[in-house]
C-alpha positions as CSV (number, residue, x, y, z in Angstrom):
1,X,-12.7,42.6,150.2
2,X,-15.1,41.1,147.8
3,X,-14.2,42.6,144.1
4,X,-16.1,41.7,141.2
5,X,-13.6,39.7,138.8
6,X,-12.5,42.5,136.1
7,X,-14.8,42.1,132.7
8,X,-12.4,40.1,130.7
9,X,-11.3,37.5,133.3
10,X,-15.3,36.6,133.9
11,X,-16.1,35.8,130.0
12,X,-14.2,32.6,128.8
13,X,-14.4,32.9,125.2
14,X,-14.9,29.7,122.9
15,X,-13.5,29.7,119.7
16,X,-16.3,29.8,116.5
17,X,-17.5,26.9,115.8
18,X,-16.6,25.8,111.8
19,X,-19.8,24.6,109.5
20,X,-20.8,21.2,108.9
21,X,-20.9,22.0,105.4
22,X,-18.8,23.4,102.8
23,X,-19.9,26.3,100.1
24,X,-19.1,26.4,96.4
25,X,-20.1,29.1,94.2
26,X,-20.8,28.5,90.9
27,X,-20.1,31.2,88.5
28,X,-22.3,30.9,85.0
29,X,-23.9,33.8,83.4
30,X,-26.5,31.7,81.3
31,X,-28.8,30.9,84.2
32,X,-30.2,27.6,83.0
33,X,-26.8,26.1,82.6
34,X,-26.0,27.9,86.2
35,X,-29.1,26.1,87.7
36,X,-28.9,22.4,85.9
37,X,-25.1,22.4,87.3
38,X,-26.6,23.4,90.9
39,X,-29.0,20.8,90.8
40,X,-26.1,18.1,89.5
41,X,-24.3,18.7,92.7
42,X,-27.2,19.1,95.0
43,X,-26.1,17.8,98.6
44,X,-26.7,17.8,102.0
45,X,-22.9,19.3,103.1
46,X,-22.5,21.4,99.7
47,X,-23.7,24.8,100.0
48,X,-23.7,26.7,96.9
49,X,-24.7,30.0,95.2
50,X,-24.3,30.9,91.9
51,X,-23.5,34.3,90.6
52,X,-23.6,35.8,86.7
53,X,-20.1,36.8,87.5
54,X,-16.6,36.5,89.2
55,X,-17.3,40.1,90.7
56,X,-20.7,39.3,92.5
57,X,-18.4,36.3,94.2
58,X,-15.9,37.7,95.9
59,X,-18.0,41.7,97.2
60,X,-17.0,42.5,100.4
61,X,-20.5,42.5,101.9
62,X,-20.4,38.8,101.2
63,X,-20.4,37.0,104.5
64,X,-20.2,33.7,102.9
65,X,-16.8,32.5,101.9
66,X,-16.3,29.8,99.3
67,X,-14.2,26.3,99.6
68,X,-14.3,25.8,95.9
69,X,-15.2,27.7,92.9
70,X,-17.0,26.8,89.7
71,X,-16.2,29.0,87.0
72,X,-17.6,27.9,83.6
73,X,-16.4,29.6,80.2
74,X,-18.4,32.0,77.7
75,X,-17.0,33.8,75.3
76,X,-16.5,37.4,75.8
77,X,-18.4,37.1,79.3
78,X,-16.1,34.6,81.3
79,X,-12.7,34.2,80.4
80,X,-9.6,33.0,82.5
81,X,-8.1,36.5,82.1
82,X,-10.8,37.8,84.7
83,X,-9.6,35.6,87.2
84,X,-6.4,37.2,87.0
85,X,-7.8,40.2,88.5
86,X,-8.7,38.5,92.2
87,X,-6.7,39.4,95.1
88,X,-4.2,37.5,95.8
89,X,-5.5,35.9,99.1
90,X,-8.4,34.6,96.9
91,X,-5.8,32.4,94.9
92,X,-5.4,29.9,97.1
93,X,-9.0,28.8,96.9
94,X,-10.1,25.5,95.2
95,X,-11.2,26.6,91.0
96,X,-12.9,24.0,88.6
97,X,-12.7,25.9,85.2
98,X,-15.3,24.1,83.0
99,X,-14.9,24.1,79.1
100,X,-17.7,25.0,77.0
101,X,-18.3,24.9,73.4
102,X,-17.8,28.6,73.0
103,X,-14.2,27.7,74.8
104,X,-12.9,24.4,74.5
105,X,-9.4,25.1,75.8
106,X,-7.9,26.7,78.5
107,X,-4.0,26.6,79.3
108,X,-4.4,26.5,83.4
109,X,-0.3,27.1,83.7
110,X,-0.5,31.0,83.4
111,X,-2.9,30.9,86.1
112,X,-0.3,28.7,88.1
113,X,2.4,30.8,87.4
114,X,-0.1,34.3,88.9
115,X,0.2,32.6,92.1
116,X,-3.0,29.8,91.9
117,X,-2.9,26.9,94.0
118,X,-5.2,24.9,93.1
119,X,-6.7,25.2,89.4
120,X,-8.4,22.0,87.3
121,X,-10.1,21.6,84.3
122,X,-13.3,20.0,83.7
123,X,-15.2,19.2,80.1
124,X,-18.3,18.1,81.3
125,X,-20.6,18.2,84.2
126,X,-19.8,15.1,85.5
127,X,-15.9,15.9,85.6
128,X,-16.6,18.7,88.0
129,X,-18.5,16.6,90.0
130,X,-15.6,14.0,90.1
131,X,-13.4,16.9,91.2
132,X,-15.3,18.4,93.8
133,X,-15.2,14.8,95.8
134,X,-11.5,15.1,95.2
135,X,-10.9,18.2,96.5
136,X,-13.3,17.7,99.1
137,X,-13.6,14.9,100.6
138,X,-15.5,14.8,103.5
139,X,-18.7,16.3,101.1
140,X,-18.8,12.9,99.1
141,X,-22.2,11.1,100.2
142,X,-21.8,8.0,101.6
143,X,-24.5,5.2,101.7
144,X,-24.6,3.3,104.5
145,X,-23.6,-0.5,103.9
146,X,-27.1,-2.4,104.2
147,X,-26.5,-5.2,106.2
148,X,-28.8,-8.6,105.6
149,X,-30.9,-9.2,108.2
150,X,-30.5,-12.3,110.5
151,X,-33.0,-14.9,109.8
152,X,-34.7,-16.0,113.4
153,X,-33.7,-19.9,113.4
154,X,-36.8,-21.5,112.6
155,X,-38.9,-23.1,115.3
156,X,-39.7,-27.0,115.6
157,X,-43.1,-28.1,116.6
């Protein structure tokens, strides 16, 4: 009695494997400031977009999903109360909130108390770049060690 093995027992099915990289979206809506920040953090793991706003981030024909998310300040476009409108499965993301000059303060405890994990504040570009190695490690570039070469011994005559 030969029987062919039922569909599901012939297919072993391997789990998906998870990218090499990690993707940050960085949310500016003036587009040279959105750019000059991408460039800053331009790496070989970091995949990022940038979007004019928190909306475009998190659509649901989005296949991408973040690991960290810039979100930069302007008044009367970006504000902290629009990030109280996320779902609450998008809180526990990584959030940078960088301070402009339009906003040069930002009181990241109400965001706390809403149920946000993990919210820091950066002044400058460089901050956020200091924060994104911190909250992500294994995207920090490493340069290999040069080692000095070994002399060949010289040769008598």
């Amino acid at each position: 009695m030969n029987r062919r093995p039922r569909r599901n027992q012939r297919r072993k099915f391997k789990p998906a494997p998870k990218p090499d990289f990690k993707s940050i979206f960085i949310v500016d809506p003036v587009k040279g400031d959105r750019l000059q920040l991408a460039k800053l953090l331009k790496q070989e793991k970091l995949f990022m977009m940038t979007f004019v706003s928190l909306v475009d981030c998190f659509k649901q024909n989005n296949p991408i999903k973040p690991d960290l998310v810039i979100y930069v300040l302007r008044k009367g476009k970006t504000e902290l109360t629009h990030l109280k409108n996320i779902k609450n499965h998008l809180r526990g993301l990584h959030f940078i909130i960088v301070l402009t000059s339009d906003i040069f303060e930002a009181n990241l405890d109400e965001l706390k108390d809403n149920g946000f994990t993990s919210v820091h504040k950066a002044g400058s570009q460089d901050m956020v770049k200091e924060h994104i190695y911190t909250l992500l490690p294994e995207a920090q570039v490493t340069q290999e060690e040069e080692t000095p070469e070994q002399e060949a011994p010289a040769q008598i005559k």
